[in-house]
Backbone as CSV, one residue per row, in Angstrom:
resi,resn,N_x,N_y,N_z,CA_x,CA_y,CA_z,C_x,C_y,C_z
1,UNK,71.907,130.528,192.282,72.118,131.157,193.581,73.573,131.588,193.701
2,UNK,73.564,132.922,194.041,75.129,133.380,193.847,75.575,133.556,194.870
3,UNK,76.746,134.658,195.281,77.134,134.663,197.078,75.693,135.759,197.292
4,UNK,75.817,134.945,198.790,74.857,135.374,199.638,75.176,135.662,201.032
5,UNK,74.800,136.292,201.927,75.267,136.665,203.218,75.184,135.343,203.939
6,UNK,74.163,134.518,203.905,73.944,132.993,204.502,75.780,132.270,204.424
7,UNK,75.550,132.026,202.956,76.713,131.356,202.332,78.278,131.700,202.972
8,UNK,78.877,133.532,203.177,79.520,133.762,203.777,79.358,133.434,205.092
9,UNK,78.800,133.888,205.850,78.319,133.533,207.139,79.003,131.933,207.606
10,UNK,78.669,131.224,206.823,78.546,129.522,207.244,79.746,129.304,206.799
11,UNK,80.828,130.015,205.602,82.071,129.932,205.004,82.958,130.263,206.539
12,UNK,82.526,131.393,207.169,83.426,132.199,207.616,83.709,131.742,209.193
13,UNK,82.203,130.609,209.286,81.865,130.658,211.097,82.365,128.959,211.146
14,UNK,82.298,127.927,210.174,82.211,126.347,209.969,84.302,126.371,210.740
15,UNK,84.139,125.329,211.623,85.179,124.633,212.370,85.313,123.556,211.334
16,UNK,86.441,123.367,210.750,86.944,122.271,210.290,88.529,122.251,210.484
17,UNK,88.819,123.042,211.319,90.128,122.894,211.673,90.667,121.410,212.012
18,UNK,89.302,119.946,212.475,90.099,118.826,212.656,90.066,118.063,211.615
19,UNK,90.048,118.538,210.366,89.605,117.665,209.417,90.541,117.684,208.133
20,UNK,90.576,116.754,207.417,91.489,116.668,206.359,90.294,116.591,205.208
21,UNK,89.132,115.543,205.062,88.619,115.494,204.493,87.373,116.306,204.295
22,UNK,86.584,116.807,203.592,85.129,117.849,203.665,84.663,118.301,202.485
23,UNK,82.999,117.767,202.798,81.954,117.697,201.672,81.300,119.028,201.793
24,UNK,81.181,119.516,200.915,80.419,120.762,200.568,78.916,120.470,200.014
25,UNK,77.954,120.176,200.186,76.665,119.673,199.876,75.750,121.037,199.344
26,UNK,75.902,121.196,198.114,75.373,122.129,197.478,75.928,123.024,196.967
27,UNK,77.158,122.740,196.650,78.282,123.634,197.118,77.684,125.448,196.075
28,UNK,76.834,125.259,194.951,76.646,126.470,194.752,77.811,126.576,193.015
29,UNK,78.256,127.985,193.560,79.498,128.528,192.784,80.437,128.168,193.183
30,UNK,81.126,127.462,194.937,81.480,127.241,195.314,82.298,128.259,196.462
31,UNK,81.463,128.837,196.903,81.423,130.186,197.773,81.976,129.325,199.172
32,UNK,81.474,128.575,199.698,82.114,127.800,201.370,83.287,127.587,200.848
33,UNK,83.212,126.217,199.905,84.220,125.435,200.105,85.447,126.545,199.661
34,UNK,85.841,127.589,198.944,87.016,128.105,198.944,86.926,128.854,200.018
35,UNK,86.090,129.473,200.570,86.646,130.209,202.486,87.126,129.317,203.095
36,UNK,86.209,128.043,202.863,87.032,126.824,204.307,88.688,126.346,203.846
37,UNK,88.784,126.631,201.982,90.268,126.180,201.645,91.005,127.408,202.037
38,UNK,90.340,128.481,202.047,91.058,129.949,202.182,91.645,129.987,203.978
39,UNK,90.708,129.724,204.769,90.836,129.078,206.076,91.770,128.006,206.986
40,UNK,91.564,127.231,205.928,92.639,125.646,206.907,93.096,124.818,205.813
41,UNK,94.447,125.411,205.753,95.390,125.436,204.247,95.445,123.323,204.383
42,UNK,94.798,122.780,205.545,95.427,121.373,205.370,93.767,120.439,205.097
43,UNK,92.819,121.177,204.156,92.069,120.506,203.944,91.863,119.879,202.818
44,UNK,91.143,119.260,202.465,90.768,119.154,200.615,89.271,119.124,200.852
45,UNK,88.590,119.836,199.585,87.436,119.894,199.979,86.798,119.306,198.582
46,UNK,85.282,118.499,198.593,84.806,117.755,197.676,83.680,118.961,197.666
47,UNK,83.327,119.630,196.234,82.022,120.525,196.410,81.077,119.740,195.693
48,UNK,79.991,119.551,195.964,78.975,118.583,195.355,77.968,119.516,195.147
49,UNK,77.788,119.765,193.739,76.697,120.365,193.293,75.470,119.727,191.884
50,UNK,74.244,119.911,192.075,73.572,119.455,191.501,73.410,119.791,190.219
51,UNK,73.216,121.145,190.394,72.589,121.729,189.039,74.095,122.121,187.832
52,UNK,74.593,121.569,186.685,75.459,121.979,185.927,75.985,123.551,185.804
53,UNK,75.051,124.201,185.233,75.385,124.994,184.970,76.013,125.656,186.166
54,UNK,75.642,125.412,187.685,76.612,126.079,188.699,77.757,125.371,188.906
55,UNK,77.610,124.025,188.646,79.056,123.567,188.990,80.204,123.641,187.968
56,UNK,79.598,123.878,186.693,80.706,124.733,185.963,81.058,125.869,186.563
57,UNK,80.420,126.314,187.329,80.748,127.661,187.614,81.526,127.981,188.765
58,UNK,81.363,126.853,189.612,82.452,126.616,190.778,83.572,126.381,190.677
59,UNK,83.668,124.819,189.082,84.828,124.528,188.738,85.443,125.677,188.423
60,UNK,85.341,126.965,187.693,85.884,127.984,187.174,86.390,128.733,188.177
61,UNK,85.651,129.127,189.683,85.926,129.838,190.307,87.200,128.813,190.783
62,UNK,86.967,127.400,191.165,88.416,126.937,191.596,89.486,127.345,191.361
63,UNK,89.360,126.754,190.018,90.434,126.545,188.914,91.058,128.076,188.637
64,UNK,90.606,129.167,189.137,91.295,131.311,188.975,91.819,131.153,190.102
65,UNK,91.482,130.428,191.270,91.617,130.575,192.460,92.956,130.628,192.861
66,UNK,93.579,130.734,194.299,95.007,130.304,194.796,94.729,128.914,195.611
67,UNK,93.421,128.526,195.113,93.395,127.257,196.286,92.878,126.158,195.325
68,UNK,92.918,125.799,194.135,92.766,125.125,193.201,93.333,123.570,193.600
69,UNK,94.006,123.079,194.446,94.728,122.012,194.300,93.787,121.540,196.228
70,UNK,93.108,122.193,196.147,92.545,121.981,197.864,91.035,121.507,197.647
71,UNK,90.657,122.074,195.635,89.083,121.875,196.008,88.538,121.336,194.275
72,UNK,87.751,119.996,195.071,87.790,119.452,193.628,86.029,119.536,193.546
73,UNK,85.441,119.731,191.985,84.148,120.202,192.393,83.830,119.042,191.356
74,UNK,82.670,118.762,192.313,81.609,117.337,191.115,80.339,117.408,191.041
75,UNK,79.506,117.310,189.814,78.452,117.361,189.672,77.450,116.253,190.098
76,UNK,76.489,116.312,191.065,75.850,114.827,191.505,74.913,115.303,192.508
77,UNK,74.312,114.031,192.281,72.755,114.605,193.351,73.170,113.892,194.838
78,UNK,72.870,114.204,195.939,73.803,113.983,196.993,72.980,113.262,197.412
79,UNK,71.347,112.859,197.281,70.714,111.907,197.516,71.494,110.421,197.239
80,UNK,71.890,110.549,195.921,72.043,109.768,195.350,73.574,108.898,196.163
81,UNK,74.428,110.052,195.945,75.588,109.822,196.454,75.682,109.508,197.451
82,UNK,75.338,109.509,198.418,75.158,109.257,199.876,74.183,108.216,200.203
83,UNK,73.177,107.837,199.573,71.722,106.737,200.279,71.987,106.068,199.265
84,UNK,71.557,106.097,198.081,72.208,104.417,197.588,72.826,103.597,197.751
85,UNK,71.986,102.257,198.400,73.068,101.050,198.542,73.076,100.262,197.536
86,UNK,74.310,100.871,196.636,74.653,99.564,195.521,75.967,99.488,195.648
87,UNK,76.197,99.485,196.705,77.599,98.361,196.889,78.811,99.162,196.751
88,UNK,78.776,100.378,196.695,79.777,101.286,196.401,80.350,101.552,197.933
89,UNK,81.980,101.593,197.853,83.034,101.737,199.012,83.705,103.603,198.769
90,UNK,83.540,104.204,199.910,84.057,105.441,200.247,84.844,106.015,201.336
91,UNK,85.720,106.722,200.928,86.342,107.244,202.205,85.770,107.964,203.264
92,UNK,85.128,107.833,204.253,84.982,108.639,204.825,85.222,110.146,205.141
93,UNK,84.381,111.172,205.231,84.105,112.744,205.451,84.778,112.828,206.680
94,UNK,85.834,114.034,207.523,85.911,114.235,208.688,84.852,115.618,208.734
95,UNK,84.132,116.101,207.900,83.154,117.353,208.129,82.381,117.256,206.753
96,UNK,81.548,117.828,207.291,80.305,117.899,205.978,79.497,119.887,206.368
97,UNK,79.581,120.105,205.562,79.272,121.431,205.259,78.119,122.280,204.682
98,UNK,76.911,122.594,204.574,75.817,122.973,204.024,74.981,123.812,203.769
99,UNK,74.893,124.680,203.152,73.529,126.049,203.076,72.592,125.182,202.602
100,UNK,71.891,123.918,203.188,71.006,123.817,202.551,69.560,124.587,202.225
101,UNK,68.723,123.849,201.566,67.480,124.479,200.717,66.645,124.682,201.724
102,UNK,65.684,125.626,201.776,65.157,126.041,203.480,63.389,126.147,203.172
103,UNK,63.016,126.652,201.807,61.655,127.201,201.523,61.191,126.323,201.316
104,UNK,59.466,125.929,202.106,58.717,125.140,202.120,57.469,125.243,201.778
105,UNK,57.346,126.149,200.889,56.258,126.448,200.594,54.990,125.819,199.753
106,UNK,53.948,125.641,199.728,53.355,125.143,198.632,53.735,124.904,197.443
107,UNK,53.607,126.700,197.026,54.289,127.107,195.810,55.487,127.366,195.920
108,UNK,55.888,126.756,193.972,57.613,126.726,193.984,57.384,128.057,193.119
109,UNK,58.843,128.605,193.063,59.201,129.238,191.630,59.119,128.593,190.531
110,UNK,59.022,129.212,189.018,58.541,128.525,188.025,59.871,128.395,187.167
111,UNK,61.117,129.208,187.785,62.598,128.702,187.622,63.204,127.135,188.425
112,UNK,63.135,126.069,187.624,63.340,124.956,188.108,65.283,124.855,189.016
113,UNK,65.990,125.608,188.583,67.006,125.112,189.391,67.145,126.263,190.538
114,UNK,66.167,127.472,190.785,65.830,127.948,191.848,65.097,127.111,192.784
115,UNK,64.096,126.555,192.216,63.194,125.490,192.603,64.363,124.209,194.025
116,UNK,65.254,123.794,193.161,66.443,123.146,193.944,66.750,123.533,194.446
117,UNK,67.152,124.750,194.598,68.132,125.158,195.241,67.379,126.332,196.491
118,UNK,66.257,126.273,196.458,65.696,127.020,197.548,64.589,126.485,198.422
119,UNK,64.092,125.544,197.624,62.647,124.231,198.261,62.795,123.113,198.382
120,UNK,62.945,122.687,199.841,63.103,121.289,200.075,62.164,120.486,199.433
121,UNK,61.229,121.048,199.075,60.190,119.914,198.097,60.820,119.737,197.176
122,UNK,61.063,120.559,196.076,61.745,120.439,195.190,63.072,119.770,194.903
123,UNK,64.473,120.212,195.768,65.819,119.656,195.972,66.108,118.525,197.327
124,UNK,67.146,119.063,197.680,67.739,118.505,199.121,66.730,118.769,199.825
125,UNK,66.516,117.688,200.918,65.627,118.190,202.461,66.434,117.727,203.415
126,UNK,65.972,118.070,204.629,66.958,118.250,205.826,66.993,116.421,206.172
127,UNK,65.803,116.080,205.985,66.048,114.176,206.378,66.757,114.140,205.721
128,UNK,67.122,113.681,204.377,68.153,112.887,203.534,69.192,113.776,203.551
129,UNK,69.341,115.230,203.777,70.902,115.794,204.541,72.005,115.200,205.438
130,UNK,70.852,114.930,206.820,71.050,114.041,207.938,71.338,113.040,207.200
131,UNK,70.597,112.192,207.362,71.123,110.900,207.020,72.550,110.691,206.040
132,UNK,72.336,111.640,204.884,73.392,110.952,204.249,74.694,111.685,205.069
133,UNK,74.604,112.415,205.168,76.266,112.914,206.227,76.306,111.713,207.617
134,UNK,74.883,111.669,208.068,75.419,110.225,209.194,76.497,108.716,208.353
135,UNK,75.851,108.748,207.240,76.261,107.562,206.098,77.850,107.653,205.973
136,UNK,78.345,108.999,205.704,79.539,109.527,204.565,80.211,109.747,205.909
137,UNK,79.991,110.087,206.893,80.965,110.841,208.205,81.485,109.890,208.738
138,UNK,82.969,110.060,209.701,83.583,109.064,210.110,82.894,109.276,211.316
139,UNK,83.301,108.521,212.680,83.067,108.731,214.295,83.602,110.064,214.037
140,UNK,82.648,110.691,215.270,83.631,111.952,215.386,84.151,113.371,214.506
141,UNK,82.766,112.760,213.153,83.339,113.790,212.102,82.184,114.939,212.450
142,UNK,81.979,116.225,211.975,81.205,117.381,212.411,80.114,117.470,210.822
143,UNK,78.770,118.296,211.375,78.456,118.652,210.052,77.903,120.185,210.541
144,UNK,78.149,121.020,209.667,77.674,122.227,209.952,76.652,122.909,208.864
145,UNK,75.591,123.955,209.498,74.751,124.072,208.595,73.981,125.555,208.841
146,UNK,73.742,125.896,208.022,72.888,127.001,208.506,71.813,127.320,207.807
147,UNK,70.652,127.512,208.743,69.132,127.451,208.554,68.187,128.371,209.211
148,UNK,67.158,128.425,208.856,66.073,129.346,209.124,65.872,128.638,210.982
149,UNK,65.806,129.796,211.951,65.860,129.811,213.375,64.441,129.370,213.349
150,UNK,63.421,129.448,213.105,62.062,128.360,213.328,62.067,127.331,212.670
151,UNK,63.284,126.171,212.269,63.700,125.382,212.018,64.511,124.568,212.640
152,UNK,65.005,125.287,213.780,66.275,124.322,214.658,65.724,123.535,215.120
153,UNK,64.423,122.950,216.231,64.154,122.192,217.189,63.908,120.908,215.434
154,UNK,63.319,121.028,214.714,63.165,120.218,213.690,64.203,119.456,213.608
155,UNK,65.661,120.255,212.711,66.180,119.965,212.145,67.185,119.078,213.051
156,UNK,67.078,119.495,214.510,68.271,119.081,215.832,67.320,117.877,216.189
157,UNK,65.911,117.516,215.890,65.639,116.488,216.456,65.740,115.362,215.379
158,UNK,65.838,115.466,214.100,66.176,114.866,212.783,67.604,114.402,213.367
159,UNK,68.829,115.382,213.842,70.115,114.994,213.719,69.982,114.696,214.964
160,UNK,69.318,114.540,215.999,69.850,113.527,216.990,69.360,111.977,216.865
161,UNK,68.118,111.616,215.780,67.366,110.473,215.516,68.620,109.601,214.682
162,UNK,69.390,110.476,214.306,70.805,110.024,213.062,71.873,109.923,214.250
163,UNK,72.123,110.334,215.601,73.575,109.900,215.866,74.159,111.198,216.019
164,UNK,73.791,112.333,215.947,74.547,113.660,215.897,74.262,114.080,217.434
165,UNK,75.396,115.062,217.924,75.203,115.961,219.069,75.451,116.877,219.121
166,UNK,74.744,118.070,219.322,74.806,119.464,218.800,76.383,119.797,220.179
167,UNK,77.106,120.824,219.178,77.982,121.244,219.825,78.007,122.763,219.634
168,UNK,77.661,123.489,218.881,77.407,124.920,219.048,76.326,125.245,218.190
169,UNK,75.733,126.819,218.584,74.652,127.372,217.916,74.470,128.465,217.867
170,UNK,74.897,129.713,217.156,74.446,130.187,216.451,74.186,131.491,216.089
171,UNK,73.152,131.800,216.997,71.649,132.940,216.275,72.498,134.307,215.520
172,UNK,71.746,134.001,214.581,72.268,135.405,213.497,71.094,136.334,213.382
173,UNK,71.274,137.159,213.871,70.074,138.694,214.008,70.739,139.608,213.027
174,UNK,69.258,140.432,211.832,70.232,141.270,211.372,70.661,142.555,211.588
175,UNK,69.619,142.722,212.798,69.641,144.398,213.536,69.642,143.784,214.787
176,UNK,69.582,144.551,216.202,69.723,143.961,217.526,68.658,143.957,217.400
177,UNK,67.367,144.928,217.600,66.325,144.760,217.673,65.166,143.681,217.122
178,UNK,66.000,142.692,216.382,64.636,142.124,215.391,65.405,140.526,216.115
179,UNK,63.738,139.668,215.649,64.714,138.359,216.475,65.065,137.537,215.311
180,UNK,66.201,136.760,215.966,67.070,135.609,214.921,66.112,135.274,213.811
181,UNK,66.584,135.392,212.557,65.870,134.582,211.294,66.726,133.696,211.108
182,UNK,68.250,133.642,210.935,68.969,132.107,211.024,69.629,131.798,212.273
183,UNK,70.130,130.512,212.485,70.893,130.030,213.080,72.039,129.029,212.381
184,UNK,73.174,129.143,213.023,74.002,128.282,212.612,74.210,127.320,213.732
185,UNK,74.240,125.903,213.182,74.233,124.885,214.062,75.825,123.727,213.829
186,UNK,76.463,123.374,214.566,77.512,122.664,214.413,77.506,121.682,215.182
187,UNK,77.191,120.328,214.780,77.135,118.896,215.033,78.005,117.848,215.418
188,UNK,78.252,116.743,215.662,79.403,116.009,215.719,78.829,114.543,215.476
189,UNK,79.445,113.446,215.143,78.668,112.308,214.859,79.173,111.586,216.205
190,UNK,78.059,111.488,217.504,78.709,110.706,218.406,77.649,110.912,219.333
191,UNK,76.735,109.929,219.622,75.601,110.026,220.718,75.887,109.997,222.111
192,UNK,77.323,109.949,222.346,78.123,110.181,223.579,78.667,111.180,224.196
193,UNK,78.486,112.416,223.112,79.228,113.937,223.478,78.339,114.381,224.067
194,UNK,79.548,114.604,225.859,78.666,115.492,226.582,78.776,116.801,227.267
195,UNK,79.672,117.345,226.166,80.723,118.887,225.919,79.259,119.609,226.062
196,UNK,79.216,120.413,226.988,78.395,121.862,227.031,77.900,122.284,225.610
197,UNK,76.713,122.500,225.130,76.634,123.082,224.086,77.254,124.530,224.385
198,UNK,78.004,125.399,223.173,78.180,126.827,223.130,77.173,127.452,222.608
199,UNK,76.218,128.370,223.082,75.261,129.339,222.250,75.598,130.321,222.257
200,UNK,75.812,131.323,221.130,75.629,132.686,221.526,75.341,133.341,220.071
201,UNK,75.385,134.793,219.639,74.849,135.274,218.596,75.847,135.957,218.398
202,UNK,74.998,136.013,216.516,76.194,137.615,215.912,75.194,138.797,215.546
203,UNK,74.911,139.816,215.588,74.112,140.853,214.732,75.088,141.770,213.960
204,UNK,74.224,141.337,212.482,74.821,141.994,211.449,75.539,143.342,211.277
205,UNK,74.141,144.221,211.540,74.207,145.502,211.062,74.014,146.221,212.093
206,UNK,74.951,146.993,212.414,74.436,148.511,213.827,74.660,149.805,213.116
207,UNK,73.717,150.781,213.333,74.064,151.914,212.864,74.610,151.977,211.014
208,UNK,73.481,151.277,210.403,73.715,151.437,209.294,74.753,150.569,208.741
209,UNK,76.037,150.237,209.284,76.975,149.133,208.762,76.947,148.082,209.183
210,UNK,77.880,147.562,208.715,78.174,145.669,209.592,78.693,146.174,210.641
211,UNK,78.571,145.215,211.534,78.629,145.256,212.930,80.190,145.333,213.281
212,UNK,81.057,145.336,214.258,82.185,145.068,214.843,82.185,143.546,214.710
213,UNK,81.449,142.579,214.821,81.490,141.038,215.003,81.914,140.519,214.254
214,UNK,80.885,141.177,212.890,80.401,140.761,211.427,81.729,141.075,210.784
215,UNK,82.047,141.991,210.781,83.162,142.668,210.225,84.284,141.875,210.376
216,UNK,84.476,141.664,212.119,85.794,140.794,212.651,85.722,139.505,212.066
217,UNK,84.480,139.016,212.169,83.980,137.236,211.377,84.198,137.170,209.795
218,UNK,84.491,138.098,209.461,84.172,138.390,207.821,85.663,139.093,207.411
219,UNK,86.521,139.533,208.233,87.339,140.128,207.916,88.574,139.381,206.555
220,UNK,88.604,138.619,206.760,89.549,138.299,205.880,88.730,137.645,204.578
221,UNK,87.810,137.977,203.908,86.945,137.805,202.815,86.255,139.037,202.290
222,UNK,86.220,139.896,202.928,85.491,141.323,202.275,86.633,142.224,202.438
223,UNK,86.624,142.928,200.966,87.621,144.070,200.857,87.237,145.533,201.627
């Protein structure tokens, strides 16, 4: 899975301005985690990716990068890393970050690390997402994510069963006319936040180009 409009999107829109520490959960090629290092020069970011052959491929994009010393990339299954209790001690996450895997279909693709990386049957699912960012997050730390819009009431009632409180949302339309296919959702770990949720939307494309929004949201990543 290479860059994708999702991937920018969630690079370009994710608040981690209070955070020093931040997990990239899937990280890919490593497409977020260098916008969010490109973004908020005082972070370090952990990219956790499953499949090898991409996380060589992240390490590489780091390592050309100007933000190489902000983003360290590791290969590991985040199930693993996060829900196993064998006794292992960690620093706590102030943000956790995610395009996770969204397709639920019966049928998988017969490409197995597409398979991961696009079917919660197959890879990551949104329970053991939740949970393990409730696990890894300090009080107060955020997780942000972006997902298919006939997925939110799911995925928001999963992260409030974990301790999360939605603090903004979202809707990404890709023409005005058509309705939301994603949303972006931004969390906080604290069953006490009782900050107004923010909702509002972006639409992509008007008149054939990216939008004025898209453009302004995207501006400092597209040439």
């Amino acid at each position: 899975m290479k860059v994708g409009t999702d991937g920018v999107l969630l690079g370009a829109w994710a608040d981690v301005a209070h955070a020093k520490r931040v997990l990239d959960v899937g990280a890919g090629c490593g497409l977020i985690s260098l916008m969010l290092a490109q973004r908020f020069p005082q972070i370090h970011v952990m990219a956790l990716e499953l499949d090898s052959d991409a996380a060589i491929q992240a390490q590489e994009n780091a390592a050309e990068s100007p933000f190489a010393m902000q983003v360290d990339v590791v290969e590991g299954d985040f199930a693993y890393f996060a829900l196993q209790d064998d006794g292992r001690t960690f620093e706590a996450f102030d943000a956790i970050v995610s395009n996770p895997p969204f397709f639920e279909e019966d049928l998988l693709p017969p490409d197995g690390a597409r398979a991961n990386a696009r079917h919660t049957a197959a890879g990551l699912n949104f329970e053991n997402l939740v949970a393990g960012s409730a696990r890894l997050l300090c009080d107060g730390g955020t997780l942000s994510v972006i997902i298919p819009k006939d997925a939110q009431l799911r995925f928001h009632a999963i992260c409030n069963r974990h301790g999360f409180s939605l603090l903004r949302a979202t809707d990404v339309r890709t023409v005005i006319r058509k309705a939301p296919k994603r949303v972006m959702l931004h969390f906080v770990k604290s069953r006490s936040a009782t900050a107004e949720v923010l909702r509002d939307e972006i639409v992509l494309m008007q008149d054939g180009k990216r939008s004025a929004a898209y453009a302004n949201l995207c501006h400092d990543f597209y040439l």
